[in-house]
C-alpha angles and dihedrals in degrees: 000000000000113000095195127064104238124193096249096047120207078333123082107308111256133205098172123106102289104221135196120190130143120275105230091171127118101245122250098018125103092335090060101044088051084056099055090046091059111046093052082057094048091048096040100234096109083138103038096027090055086048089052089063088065101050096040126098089007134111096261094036148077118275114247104267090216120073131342108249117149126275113255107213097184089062126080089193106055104163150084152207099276091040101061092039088055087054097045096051084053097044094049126137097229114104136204112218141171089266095063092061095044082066100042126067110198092238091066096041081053086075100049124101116255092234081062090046090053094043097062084077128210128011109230100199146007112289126205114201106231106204092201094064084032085233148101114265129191110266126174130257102250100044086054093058090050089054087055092047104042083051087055101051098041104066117095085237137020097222080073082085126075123200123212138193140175117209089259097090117101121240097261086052088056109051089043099052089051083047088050095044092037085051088051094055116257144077090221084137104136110164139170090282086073085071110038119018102015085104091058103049093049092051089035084048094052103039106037107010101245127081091214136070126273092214131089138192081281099053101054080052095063106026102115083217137026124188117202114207134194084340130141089192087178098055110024085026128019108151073072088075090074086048094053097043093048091053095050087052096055083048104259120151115240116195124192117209113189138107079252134071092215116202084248095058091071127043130339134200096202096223083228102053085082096176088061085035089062096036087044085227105167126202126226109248092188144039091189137014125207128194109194126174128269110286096354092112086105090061100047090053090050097056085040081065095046078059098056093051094038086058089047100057087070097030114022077187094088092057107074092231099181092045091052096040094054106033106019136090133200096009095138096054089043084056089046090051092042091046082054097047106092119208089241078071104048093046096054107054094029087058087219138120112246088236092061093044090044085056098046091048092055089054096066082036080061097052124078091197125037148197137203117185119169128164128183092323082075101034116047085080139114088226091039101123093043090062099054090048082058083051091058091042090063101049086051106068091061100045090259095167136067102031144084120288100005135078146077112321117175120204103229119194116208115064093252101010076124091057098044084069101034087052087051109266092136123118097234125064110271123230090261102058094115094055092039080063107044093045092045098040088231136121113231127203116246113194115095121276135222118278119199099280083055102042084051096057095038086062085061094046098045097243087116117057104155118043121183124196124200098189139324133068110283104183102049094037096051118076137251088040098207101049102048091046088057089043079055087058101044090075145086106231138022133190129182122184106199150154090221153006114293147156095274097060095064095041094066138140133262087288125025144182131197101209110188122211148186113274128224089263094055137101112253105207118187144168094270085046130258111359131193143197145239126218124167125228128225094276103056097263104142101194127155130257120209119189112224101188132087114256120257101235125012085227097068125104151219118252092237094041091065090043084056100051092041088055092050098057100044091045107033090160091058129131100205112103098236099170092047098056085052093049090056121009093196086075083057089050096049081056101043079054093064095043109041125064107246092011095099117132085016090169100060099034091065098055077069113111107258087008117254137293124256098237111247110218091202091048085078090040086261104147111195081193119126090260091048080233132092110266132229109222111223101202123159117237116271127228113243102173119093119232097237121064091214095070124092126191118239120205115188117220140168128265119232095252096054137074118206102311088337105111113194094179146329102271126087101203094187086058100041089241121142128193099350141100107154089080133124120209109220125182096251090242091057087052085051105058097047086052098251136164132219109268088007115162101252125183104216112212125190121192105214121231082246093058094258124127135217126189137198112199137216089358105158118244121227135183115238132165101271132134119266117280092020131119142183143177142152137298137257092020088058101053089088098075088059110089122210086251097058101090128122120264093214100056097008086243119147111246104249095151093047109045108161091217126160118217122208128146127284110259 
């Protein structure tokens, strides 16, 4: 990991002037369209990378490998910036071969940036670590796989494995890499929904029954008000924009909610829409914004409820009586708690005047249908699960659910991280457990398995001794860096499946393997012909995906091809046809039809144009709660406000020009920020009362719930419109600060949007 803090960041060093100036554009626009431009330039696929706009995202065509917005059928042109450059990072023409590790020792790649790892491009063939050259060398398939096995069945447990996952596999990948690890003998599944969404299944899961959303891609076209919450659209999401900037059109009201005004959170020239592109007409993306403070959002939808009752005592019309009498629990006792919350409290820990929260609270009173979308803003919290059950409180007492143009609707980020839940890559034994095992003839374990947090810590400990990693970046995703990293080194075998060079790969175990794969945009050629793949997007839509490129090496292979051979070799007595599922993933998918709820005739569901839809059972009021009713969450206020003045809370966040761990440069267009990442936004009066100058070297210090400190050193401090007493600054660099204590109590998830750190000048 990189001692020293370098301009660039974990992005491309930089030695030009850095910048920070406000962003007054509309987003997308022009600015995106220049982006694009120049990124299929700097990847050389201006011919390939502009075809790819016109098959993503479409029926015939590859998803989108970035985040996991709905499809819009009724557009020719579904994609955005960040989209195409996330396909065009993976098509280009940059490979990775054996001679390039013969070059390079570890050590020394250690140094380099990860923007330099990345750039490399593809790797071409699985790679073993040798400890003696201190490099990668070509190994086969097969004794890789035997690598892989041998490592397996030889630990005393098989709870010593842990086995990751990032939201880009596909839906078969998945379910068969759960088979393979269930079959094994152990639930050790974390994924990258430990550290985003977690909260939000949990509250979805104990007030309505379901950890999903109720809403889809029609609903959001016909709610009369939609609340974003803890949302950057223009960055984690920006297909959303069209969505925005239609509903203001139509009249509905769109209300932001997060300590920071996003670009997104503004106007929008929707790059499509060519007639308002040449006229450079932008389109209003919010009738209100709201900056609340870090971690207050429980409190703002709490006073948005006193103003619901308020409004009832003088009108009972605006409570959906007959909704809350026949499908509700508990509404008495949340009046009660409501009645007993005083606006001095609310105030106070939403960080907001009563004036701002009351109009925000007519707002929802004004709209017959209403949505409420959130993503990690709302989430990274210790409370963070209280919080999305207050959400659902809310859009309970109008009647908010079940009906058309109103409900929940997390934003989720990866492309299938949905999927990967749905398909059983979840820590804890699905609901389905028992007919997983009587259609595939397995037993599997049902005590609860380790989730990252846990994996981590089982590394230190010793517990885990053989991680493997399908997808992602583990160690930069994961919190508390160092240690992890040090956890990484602890086993005794590391693999990593991948499309390219990464951090991961040089902080490995004892023993390590580089496994390349297919990405989302190849052709996937097996015995039965051309195969695709099905992920699900944040709004329950299953649709296929099919690669149209040529691989990049003939040595690469299919996720599930790997799964498959790793399986093999660790259970050479199974019964379960391995080899078959990979030679026609139909068979998979007649099997994930037996086994997972909606899924039936799989098969046939997905030859429908845009795929089918995972019934929702609380989409048609139907509460699979104890009670069989929705049920209201009665949980006290929390205090958000640290004791001493001095602290400030730190949320990490992502730049524009990067995708999850992913950095495609230094700038951050959206924030007016060039050629810089080791940055910390501060509110200007905070920087003035620490005596602090615009673009001043800071050393940024967080105290551990477990008493420890970490410290990030000569980061540059810059004003930036944020409320008293917030912070913010960029991901991966800021992991760091999260130690491996710092997790909430309520969804296990670390703490990345409320990080305790203390700012004072470099000395």
């Amino acid at each position: 990991m990189p001692d020293e803090p370098r301009q660039g960041g974990f992005g491309p060093v930089t030695d030009g002037a850095w910048s920070s100036s406000p962003y007054h554009h509309a987003a997308a626009s022009w600015g995106a369209a220049k982006s694009v431009g120049t990124i299929l330039f700097q990847q050389r696929e201006l011919v390939r990378g502009t075809h790819s706009m016109f098959v993503m995202n479409h029926p015939t065509g590859y998803d989108c490998p970035g985040c996991a917005w709905p499809d819009d059928k009724k557009l020719t042109l579904d994609f955005c910036e960040n989209g195409v450059k996330h396909v065009t990072w993976e098509m280009t023409p940059k490979r990775v071969k054996r001679e390039f590790f013969a070059q390079h020792t570890v050590t020394e790649l250690a140094d380099w940036t990860d923007f330099d790892l990345e750039n490399e491009g593809r790797l071409t063939e699985p790679m073993v670590y040798d400890a003696a050259s201190d490099k990668y060398v070509p190994i086969g398939w097969d004794e890789a796989f035997a690598m892989v096995g041998d490592a397996l069945r030889g630990l005393a447990s098989p709870n010593e494995a842990s086995f990751y996952t990032s939201g880009r596999l596909s839906n078969e990948a998945t379910f068969l890499y759960q088979l393979l690890a269930r079959e094994y003998g152990t639930n050790n599944l974390p994924d990258c929904s430990n550290m985003c969404h977690e909260a939000s299944g949990r509250a979805l899961s104990a007030s309505i029954g379901t950890g999903k959303g109720t809403c889809d891609l029609a609903d959001w076209e016909e709610a009369d008000a939609l609340f974003i919450m803890g949302v950057n659209a223009a960055s984690n999401a920006p297909r959303m924009l069209t969505a925005l900037a239609d509903a203001t059109r139509r009249g509905a009201q769109v209300v932001h909610i997060n300590p920071l005004v996003e670009a997104g959170a503004t106007k929008t020239i929707v790059p499509h829409e060519m007639v308002d592109m040449a006229l450079f007409k932008a389109t209003s993306v919010s009738d209100m914004n709201i900056q609340v403070r870090p971690g207050g959002d429980l409190a703002l939808m709490r006073g948005m409820a006193k103003v619901v009752f308020e409004a009832a005592e003088s009108d009972p019309t605006v409570l959906d009586s007959a909704f809350l009498e026949q499908y509700t629990a508990e509404f008495e006792a949340y009046r009660d708690l409501v009645a007993a919350t005083g606006w001095d409290e609310i105030t106070t820990q939403a960080g907001l005047p009563e004036a701002e929260i009351r109009r925000a609270g007519q707002v929802y009173l004004d709209a017959d249908r209403t949505i409420i979308a959130w993503c990690l803003g709302i989430t990274q919290h210790e409370h963070g699960v209280d919080t999305v059950r207050e959400i659902t409180n809310l859009l309970l007492l109008r009647g908010n659910i079940g009906r058309p143009g109103a409900g929940p609707s997390p934003v989720r980020g990866h492309s299938n991280v949905q999927g990967n839940r749905t398909c059983g890559i979840d820590h804890r034994p699905p609901p389905w457990t028992d007919k997983l095992d009587e259609v595939c003839g397995i037993v599997s374990p049902r005590t609860h398995g380790l989730d990252t947090v846990n994996t981590v810590e089982g590394m230190h400990d010793g517990s885990v001794k053989v991680f493997v990693g399908m997808g992602g970046n583990f160690v930069l995703a994961a919190p508390d860096t160092a240690y992890t990293a040090a956890g990484l080194r602890k086993t005794e075998l590391t693999v990593q499946v991948s499309t390219k060079l990464n951090r991961s790969h040089l902080v490995h175990g004892r023993k390590a393997l580089i496994l390349p794969c297919l990405g989302r945009t190849e052709k996937d050629e097996q015995v039965a012909g051309l195969q695709g793949v099905t992920v699900e997007d944040a709004m329950s839509m299953v649709h296929i995906s099919r690669g149209k490129r040529r691989p990049a090496s003939k040595e690469l292979k299919s996720e599930m091809a790997i799964i498959a051979g790793i399986a093999k070799a660790t259970l050479p007595d199974s019964r379960t046809p391995w080899q078959w599922y990979v030679d026609d993933y139909d068979r998979l998918r007649d099997v994930m039809a037996k086994v997972l709820p909606g899924f039936e005739g799989f098969n046939q569901l997905i030859k429908n144009p845009g795929g089918f839809r995972i019934p929702q059972p609380a989409r048609e009021r139907v509460f699979h709660t104890p009670s069989g009713r929705a049920e209201f969450s009665l949980a006290p206020m929390p205090n958000v406000i640290p004791a001493d003045e001095d602290v400030l809370i730190l949320q990490t966040m992502r730049s524009h020009d990067q995708w999850n761990t992913t950095i495609y440069s230094a700038n951050d267009r959206y924030r007016g920020i060039k050629n810089l990442r080791e940055l910390i936004f501060l509110n200007e009066d905070d920087m003035r009362a620490r005596g602090l100058t615009e673009g001043e070297f800071v050393d940024i210090t967080s105290t551990s719930r477990d008493g420890s400190e970490r410290t990030l050193r000569r980061f540059r401090a810059l004003k930036y419109d944020l409320p008293r007493g917030a912070a913010a600054g960029y991901m991966p660099e800021m992991n760091a600060l999260i130690g491996i204590a710092d997790y909430s109590t309520q969804s296990d998830q670390p703490l990345m949007k409320n990080v305790a750190v203390r700012v004072a000048a470099s000395v």
